[in-house]
N, C-alpha and C positions, 0 to 999 in steps of 0.2 A: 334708452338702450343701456342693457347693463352690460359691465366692463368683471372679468373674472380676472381673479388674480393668476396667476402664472403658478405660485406655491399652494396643491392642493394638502390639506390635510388629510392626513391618513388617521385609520384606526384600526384596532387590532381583532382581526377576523373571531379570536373566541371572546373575549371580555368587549369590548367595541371603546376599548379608552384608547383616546390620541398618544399615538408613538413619532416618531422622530422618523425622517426616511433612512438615517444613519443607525438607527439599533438592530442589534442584532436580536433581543429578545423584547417580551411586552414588561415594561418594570412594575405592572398592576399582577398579571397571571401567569407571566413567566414562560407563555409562550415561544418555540423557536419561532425567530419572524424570517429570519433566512442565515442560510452555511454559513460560521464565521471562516473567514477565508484560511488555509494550512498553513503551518508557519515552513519559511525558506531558510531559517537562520540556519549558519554553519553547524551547526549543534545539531540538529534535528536531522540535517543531510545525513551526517556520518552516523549517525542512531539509525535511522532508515538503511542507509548502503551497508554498513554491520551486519541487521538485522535478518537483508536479503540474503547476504552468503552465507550466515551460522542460521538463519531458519528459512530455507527458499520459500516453503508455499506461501507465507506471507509476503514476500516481497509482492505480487502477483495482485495481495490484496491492497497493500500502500501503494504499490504503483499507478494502477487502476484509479484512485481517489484523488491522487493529484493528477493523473491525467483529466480528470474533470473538470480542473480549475482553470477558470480564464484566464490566471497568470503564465506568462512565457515560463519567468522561473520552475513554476510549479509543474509545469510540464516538463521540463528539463528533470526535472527530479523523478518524477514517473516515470522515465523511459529508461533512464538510468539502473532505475530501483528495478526493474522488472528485467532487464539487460544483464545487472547481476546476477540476478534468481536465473537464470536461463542457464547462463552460464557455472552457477554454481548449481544444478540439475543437472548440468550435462558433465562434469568432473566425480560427482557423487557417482551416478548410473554408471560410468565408466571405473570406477574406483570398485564399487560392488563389482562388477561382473570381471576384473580381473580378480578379484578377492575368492569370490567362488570357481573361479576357473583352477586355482593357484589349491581351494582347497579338495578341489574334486581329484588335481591330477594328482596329490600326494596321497587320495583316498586308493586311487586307479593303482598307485605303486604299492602301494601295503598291499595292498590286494592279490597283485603279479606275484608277488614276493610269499605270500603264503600258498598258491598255488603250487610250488614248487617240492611241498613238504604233502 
């Protein structure tokens, strides 16, 4: 009867040399072997949460990638990031459309105003 070990040896699907079940790439070909996981550092948070209000459609795209991640944190951060983008869409879109309302009505009064002549 043979007895298997419990620790299977892996190898790397394009070169086939033994990798580690811990690496993240093949160190013979350089393949990706899987997503190194996002970072949660404080740094990174307020780079992301920045990024979402001064460039929204991006937020949409960060937030989305860490919504993917297994981690709680990493979620928290995706919901976040995407929450801002929302919210900084919806203060722009309202900002423009008072903007053009503001410049239509001062067109609407030049306009009244040379009528008269």
């Amino acid at each position: 009867m043979r007895v298997y070990s419990t620790y299977m040896q892996q190898t790397c699907p394009q070169c086939h040399a033994e990798i580690k079940q811990t690496d993240f790439f093949c160190y013979n070909c350089g393949k990706n072997l899987k997503e190194k996981p996002l970072s949660t550092a404080v740094i990174t948070q307020l780079a992301y949460y920045a990024g979402s209000v001064l460039l929204p459609p991006f937020g949409f795209v960060w937030g989305l990638r860490y919504l993917k991640q297994p981690d709680v944190a990493a979620k928290r951060i995706g919901i976040i990031s995407i929450a801002l983008t929302v919210v900084s869409l919806i203060i722009v879109t309202v900002w423009t459309i008072n903007f053009i309302n503001g410049i239509n009505a001062q067109v609407n009064q030049q306009l009244n105003s040379l009528q008269g002549f």
